[in-house]
C-alpha positions as CSV (number, residue, x, y, z in Angstrom):
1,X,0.0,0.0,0.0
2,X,1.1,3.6,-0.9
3,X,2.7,5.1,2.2
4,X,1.1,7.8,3.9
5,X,3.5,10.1,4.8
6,X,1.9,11.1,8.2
7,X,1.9,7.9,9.1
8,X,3.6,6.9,11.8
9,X,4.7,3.4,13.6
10,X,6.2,2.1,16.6
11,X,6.7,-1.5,15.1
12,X,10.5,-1.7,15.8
13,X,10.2,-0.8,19.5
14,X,7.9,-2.9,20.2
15,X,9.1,-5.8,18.6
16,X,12.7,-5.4,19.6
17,X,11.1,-4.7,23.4
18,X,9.5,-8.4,23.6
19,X,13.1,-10.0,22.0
20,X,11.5,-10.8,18.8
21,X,13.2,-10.8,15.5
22,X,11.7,-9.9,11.9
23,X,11.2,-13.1,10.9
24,X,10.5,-14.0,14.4
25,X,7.1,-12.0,14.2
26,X,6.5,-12.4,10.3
27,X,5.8,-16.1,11.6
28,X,3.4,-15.6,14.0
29,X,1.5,-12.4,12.1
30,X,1.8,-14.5,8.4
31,X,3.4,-12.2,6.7
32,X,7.1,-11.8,5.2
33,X,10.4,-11.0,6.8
34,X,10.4,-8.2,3.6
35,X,7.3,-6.8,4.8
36,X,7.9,-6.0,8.3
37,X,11.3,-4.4,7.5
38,X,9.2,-2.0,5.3
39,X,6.8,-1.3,7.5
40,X,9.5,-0.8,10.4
41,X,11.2,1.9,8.1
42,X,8.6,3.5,6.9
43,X,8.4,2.2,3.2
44,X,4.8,1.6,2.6
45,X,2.1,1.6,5.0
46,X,0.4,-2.2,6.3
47,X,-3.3,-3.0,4.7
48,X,-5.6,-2.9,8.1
49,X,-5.7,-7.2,8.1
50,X,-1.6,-6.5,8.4
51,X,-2.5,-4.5,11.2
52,X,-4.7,-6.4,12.8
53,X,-1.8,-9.5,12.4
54,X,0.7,-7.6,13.6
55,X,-0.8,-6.0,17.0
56,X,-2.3,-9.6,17.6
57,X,0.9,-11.4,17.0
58,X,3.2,-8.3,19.6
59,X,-0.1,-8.2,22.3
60,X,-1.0,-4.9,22.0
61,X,-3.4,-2.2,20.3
62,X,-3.6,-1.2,16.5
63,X,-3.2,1.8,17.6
64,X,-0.1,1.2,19.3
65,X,1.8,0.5,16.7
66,X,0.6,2.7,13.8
67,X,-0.7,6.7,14.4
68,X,-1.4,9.8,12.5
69,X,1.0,12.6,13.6
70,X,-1.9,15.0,12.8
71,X,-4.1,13.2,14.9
72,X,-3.1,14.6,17.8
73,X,-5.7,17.1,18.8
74,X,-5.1,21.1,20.2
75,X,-7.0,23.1,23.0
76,X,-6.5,26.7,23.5
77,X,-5.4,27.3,27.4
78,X,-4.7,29.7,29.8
79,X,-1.0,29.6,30.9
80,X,-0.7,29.7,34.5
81,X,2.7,30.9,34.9
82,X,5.3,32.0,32.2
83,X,7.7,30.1,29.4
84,X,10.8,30.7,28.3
85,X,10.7,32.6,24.9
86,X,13.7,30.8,23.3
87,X,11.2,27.6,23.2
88,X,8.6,25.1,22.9
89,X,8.0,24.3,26.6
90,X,6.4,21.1,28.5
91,X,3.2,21.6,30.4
92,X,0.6,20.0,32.0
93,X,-3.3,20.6,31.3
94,X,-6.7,20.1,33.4
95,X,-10.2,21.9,32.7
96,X,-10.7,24.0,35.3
97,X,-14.4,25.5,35.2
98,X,-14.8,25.6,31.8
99,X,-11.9,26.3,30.2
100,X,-8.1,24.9,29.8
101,X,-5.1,25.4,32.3
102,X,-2.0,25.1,30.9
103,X,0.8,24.7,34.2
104,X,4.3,25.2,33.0
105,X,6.9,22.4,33.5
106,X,9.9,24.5,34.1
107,X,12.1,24.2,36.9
108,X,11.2,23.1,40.1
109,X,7.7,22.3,38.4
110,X,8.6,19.7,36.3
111,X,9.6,17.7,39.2
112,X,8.1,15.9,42.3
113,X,11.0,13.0,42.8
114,X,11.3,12.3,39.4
115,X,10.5,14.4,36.5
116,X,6.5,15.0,35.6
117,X,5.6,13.7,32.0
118,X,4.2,16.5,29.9
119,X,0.4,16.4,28.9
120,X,1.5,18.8,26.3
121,X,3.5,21.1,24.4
122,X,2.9,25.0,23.5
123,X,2.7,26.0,19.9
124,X,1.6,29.4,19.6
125,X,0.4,32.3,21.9
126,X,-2.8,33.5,21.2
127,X,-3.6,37.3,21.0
128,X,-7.4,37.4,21.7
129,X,-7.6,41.1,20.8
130,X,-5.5,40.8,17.6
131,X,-7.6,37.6,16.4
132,X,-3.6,36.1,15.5
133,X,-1.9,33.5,16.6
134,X,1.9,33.8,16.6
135,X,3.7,30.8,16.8
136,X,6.5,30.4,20.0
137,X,9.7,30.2,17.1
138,X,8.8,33.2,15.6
139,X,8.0,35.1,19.1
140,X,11.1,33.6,19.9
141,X,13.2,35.5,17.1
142,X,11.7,38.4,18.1
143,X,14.0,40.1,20.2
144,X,11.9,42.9,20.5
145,X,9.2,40.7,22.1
146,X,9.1,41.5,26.1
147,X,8.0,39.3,28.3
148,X,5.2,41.3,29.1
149,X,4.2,41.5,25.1
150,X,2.4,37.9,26.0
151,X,-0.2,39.2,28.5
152,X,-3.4,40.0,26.8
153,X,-4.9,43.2,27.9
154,X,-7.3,41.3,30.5
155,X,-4.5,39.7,32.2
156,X,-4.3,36.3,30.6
157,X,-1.9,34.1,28.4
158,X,-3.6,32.0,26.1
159,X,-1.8,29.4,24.3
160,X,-2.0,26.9,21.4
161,X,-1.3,23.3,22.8
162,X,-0.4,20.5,21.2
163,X,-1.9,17.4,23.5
164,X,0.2,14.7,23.9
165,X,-1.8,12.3,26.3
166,X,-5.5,11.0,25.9
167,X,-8.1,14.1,26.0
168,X,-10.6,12.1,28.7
169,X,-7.4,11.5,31.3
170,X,-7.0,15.4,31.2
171,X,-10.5,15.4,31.9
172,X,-10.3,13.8,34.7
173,X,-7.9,15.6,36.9
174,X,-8.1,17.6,39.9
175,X,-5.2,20.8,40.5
176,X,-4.9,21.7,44.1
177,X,-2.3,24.9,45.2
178,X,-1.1,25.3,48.7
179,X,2.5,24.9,50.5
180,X,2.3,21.4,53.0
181,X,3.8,18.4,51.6
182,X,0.5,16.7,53.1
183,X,-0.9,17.4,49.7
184,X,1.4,15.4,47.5
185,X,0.4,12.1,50.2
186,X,-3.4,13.2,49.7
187,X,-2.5,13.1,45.9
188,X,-1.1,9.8,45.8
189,X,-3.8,8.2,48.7
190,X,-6.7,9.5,46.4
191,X,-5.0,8.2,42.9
192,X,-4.8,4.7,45.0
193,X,-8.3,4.9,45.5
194,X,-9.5,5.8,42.3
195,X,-7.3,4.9,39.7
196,X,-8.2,7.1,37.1
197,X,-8.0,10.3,38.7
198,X,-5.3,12.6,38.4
199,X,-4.0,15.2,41.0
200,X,-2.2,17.9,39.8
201,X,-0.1,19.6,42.8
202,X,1.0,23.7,42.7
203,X,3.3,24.2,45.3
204,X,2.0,27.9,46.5
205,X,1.7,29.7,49.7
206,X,-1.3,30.3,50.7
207,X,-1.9,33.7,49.5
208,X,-0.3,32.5,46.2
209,X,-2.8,30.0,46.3
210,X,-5.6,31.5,47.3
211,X,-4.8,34.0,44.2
212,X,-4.2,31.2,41.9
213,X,-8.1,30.0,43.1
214,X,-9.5,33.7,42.3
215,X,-7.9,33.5,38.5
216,X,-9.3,30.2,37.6
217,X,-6.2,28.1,37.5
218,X,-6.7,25.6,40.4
219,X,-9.3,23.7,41.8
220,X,-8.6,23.7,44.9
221,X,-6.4,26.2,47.4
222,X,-5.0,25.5,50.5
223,X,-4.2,27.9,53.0
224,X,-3.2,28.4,56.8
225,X,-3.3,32.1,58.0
226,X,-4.2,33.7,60.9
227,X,-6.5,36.9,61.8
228,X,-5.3,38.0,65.2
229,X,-7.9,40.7,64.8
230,X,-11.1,38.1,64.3
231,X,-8.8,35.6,65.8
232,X,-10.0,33.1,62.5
233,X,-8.0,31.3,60.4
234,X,-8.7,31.4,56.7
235,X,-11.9,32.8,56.5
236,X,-11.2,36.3,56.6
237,X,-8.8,36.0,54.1
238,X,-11.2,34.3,51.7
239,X,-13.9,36.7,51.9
240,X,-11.7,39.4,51.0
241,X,-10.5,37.4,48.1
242,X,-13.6,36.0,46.8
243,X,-15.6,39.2,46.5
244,X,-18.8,37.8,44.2
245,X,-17.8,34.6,44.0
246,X,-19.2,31.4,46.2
247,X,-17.2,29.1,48.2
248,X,-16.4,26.4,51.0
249,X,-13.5,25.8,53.1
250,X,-13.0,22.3,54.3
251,X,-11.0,21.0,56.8
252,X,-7.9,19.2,56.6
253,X,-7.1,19.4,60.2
254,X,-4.8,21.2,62.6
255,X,-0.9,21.8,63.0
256,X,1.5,22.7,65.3
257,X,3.5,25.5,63.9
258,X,6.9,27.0,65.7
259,X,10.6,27.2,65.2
260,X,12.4,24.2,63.8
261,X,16.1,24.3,65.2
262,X,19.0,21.5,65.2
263,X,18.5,18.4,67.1
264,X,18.8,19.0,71.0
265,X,18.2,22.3,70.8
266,X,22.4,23.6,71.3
267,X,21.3,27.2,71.7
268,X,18.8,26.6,74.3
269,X,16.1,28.7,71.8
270,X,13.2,29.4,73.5
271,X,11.1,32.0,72.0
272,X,11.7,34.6,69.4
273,X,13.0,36.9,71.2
274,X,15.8,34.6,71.7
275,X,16.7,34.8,67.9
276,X,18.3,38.1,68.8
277,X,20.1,37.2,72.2
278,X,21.7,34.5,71.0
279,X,22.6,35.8,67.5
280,X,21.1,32.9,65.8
281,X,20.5,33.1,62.2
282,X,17.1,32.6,60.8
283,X,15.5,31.5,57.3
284,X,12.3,32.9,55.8
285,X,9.8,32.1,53.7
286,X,8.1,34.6,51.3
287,X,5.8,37.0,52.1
288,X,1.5,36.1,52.2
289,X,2.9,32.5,53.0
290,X,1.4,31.7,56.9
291,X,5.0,30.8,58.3
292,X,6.6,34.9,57.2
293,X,3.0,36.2,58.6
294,X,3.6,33.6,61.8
295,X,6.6,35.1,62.3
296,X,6.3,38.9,61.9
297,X,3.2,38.7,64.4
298,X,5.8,36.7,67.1
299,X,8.0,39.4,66.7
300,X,5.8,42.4,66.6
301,X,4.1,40.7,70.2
302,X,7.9,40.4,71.9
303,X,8.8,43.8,70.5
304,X,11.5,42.4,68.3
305,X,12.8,45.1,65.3
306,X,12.5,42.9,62.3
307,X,16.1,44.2,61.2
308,X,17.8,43.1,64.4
309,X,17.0,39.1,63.6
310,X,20.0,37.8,61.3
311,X,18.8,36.0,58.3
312,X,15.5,37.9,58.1
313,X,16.0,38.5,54.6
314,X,17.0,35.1,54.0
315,X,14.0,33.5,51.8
316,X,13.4,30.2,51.4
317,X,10.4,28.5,49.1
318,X,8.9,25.5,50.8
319,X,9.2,23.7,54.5
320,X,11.4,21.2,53.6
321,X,13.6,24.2,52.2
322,X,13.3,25.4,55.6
323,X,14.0,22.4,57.1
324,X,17.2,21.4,55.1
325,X,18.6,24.7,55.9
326,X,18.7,24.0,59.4
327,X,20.1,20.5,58.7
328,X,22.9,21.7,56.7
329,X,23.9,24.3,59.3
330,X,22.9,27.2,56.8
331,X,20.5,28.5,59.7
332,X,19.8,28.3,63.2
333,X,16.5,28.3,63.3
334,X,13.4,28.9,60.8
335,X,9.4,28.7,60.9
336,X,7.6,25.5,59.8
337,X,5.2,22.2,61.9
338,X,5.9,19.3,64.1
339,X,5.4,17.4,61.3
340,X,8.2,18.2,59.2
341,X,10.6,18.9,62.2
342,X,9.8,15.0,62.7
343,X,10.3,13.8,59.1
344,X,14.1,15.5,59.5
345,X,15.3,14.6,63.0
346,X,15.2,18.1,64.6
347,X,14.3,19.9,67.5
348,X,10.8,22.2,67.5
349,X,9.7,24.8,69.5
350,X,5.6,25.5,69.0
351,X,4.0,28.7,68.2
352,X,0.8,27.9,67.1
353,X,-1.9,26.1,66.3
354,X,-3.2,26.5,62.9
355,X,-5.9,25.2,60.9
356,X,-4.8,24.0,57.1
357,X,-8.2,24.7,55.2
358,X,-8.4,23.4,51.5
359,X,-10.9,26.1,49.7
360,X,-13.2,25.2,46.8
361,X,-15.2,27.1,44.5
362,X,-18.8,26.1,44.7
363,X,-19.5,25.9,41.4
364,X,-16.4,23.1,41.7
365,X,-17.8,20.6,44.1
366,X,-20.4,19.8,40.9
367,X,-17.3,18.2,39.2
368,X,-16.7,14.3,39.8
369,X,-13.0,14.8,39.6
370,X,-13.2,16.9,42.7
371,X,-16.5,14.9,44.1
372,X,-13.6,11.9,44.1
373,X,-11.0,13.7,45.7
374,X,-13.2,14.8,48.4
375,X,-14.7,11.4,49.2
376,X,-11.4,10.1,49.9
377,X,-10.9,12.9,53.3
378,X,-12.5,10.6,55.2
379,X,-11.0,6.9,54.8
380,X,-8.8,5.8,57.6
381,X,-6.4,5.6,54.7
382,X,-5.3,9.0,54.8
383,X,-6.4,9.4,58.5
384,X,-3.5,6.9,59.2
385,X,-1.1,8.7,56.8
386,X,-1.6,12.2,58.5
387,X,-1.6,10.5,62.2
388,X,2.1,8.7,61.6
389,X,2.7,12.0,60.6
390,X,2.7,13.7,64.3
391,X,1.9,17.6,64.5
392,X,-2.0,16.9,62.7
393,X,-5.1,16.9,64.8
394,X,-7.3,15.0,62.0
395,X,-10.4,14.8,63.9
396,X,-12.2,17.1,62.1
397,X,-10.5,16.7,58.9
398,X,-13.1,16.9,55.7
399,X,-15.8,19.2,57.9
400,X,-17.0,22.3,55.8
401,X,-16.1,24.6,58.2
402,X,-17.0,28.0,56.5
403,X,-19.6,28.7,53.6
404,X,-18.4,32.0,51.7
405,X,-21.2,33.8,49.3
């Protein structure tokens, strides 16, 4: 048969995968030696009972072995993040409301433990207001282009995506933002429990998150800040955000927040205050995330000049950043929970007592992706996980503790 020059096959791989030779599997499909090396190199395309022979004969699909290159489909998305100009860049996808996120895979994002298989590439960003469609090469050669130039006028980055996994998995996928590694096990409980959903983790602080939530890019947002005014956690915080739009906050239960220092505690640390007596030297995180806020308001309360604590300025981007500062003798001291002071070995000094709240858009809780993440707050599964944990009071975990209209 004339060869279709889209047409594309993964006949060698497979084959040489299962330790089969050409004539090896022209003898079990019925075919000749001949035929199968012209298949394998492209030469002429198989008739469909040659297909049907062939994915019979290697255990697998039809549709395995031969493709279309133009059959893989595009979706306009909003980018949630930036891309480097100089390139075609990785991302993942999931349908948030009713349209497509596109999450950059750049960096740390591409990576839990090992690295994150793309959902798609990026073709083109997509100027609504010009009607055009300008293709990431040529933006690329454009050395006038600043990195601004992307933005549409309403704030968004729309992009041309070329999908490179099956539509209905992206479907199914839940993207939840927030900053406590309790997510990722949550993530990986839930896709045990139902097997066809994916979870897409952000790794945000909580007003990151929370922001991420307002724009339409997550699902989900998890957050753990403090009102001393209300004395509330979260909910203030929300409201202020959400302005006209409808929400819950559930749940996921209680840590114990405070000063992770090196095991047995060598400069007798105490409180704060301490930081400055002993000339310890502190890490950060960013500011909106609930361990900077944590520890401005501990210092503001001891009457402790910001300035005068070495290392303030010192930023770190995560808890176990926090944590492995301490550990490699980088820092003294630094905020973060019981939880993770446990998971590294070192000594902790409590704070307070916050409540980690994930917050949903109503309109959300509709969707069966996020219907199965839900369902799985409950189980003893991740009840267990949390408890081995230490630092979590999960009695209360998956209780809608706040409706938001």
């Amino acid at each position: 048969m004339k060869l279709d020059v889209n047409l594309c096959n993964n006949l060698k791989s497979i084959r040489t995968r299962l330790g089969m030779s050409q004539q090896e599997l022209a003898n079990i499909a019925g075919v000749t030696r001949q035929s199968i090396g012209g298949v394998e190199l492209g030469q002429y395309a198989p008739s469909v009972a040659m297909s049907l022979r062939l994915a019979k004969a290697l255990g697998c699909q039809v549709e395995d072995l031969f493709w279309f290159e133009e059959d893989l489909p595009e979706v306009e998305a909003i980018l949630a993040g930036s891309v480097p100009k100089q390139q075609q860049s990785r991302v993942s996808l999931a349908r948030v409301g009713n349209q497509w996120i596109a999450y950059p895979l750049v960096g740390n994002d591409a990576f839990r433990i090992e690295m994150i298989p793309a959902d798609g590439e990026t073709l083109a960003v997509i100027y609504p207001d010009a009607r055009e469609s300008v293709r990431v090469k040529e933006v690329a050669s454009n050395e006038r282009q600043s990195e601004g130039e992307a933005q549409s006028q309403n704030g968004t980055n729309k992009v041309l995506v070329r999908l490179l996994d099956d539509i209905d998995k992206l479907h199914n996928t839940v993207v939840i933002a927030g900053c406590t590694p309790v997510l990722s096990l949550l993530a990986r409980a839930t896709e045990r429990w139902h097997p066809q959903l994916r979870i897409h983790y952000r790794f945000a602080h909580s007003k990151a998150a929370l922001r991420s939530l307002c724009q339409g890019e997550v699902h989900i947002a998890g957050m753990h800040l403090y009102d001393p005014k209300t004395g509330e956690h979260n909910i203030p915080f929300v409201r202020e955000a959400l302005r006209g739009k409808s929400a819950v906050l559930i749940t996921l239960g209680v840590w114990e927040e405070g000063l992770l220092v090196p095991p047995g505690n060598p400069r007798g640390i105490k409180t704060v205050s301490d930081l400055v007596e002993f000339g310890a030297t502190i890490v950060t995180h960013e500011a909106g995330s609930g361990g900077q806020m944590l520890l401005e308001r501990k210092l503001q309360e001891e009457g402790v000049p910001f300035p005068t604590v070495k290392g303030f300025t010192h930023i770190v981007h995560s808890h176990q950043d926090v944590a492995l500062s301490v550990v490699s003798g980088m820092a003294d001291a630094g905020i973060s929970t019981a939880s993770i002071a446990a998971a590294f070995g070192l000594g902790f000094i409590p704070l307070h007592s916050a409540r980690y709240d994930l917050v949903i858009i109503k309109e959300y809780l509709e969707e069966e992706p996020v219907k199965q993440f839900l369902s799985i707050l409950g189980h003893q599964l991740v009840r267990s996980q949390l408890e081995i944990l230490g630092g979590y009071d999960t009695s209360k975990i998956g209780e809608v503790v706040a409706n938001i209209s």
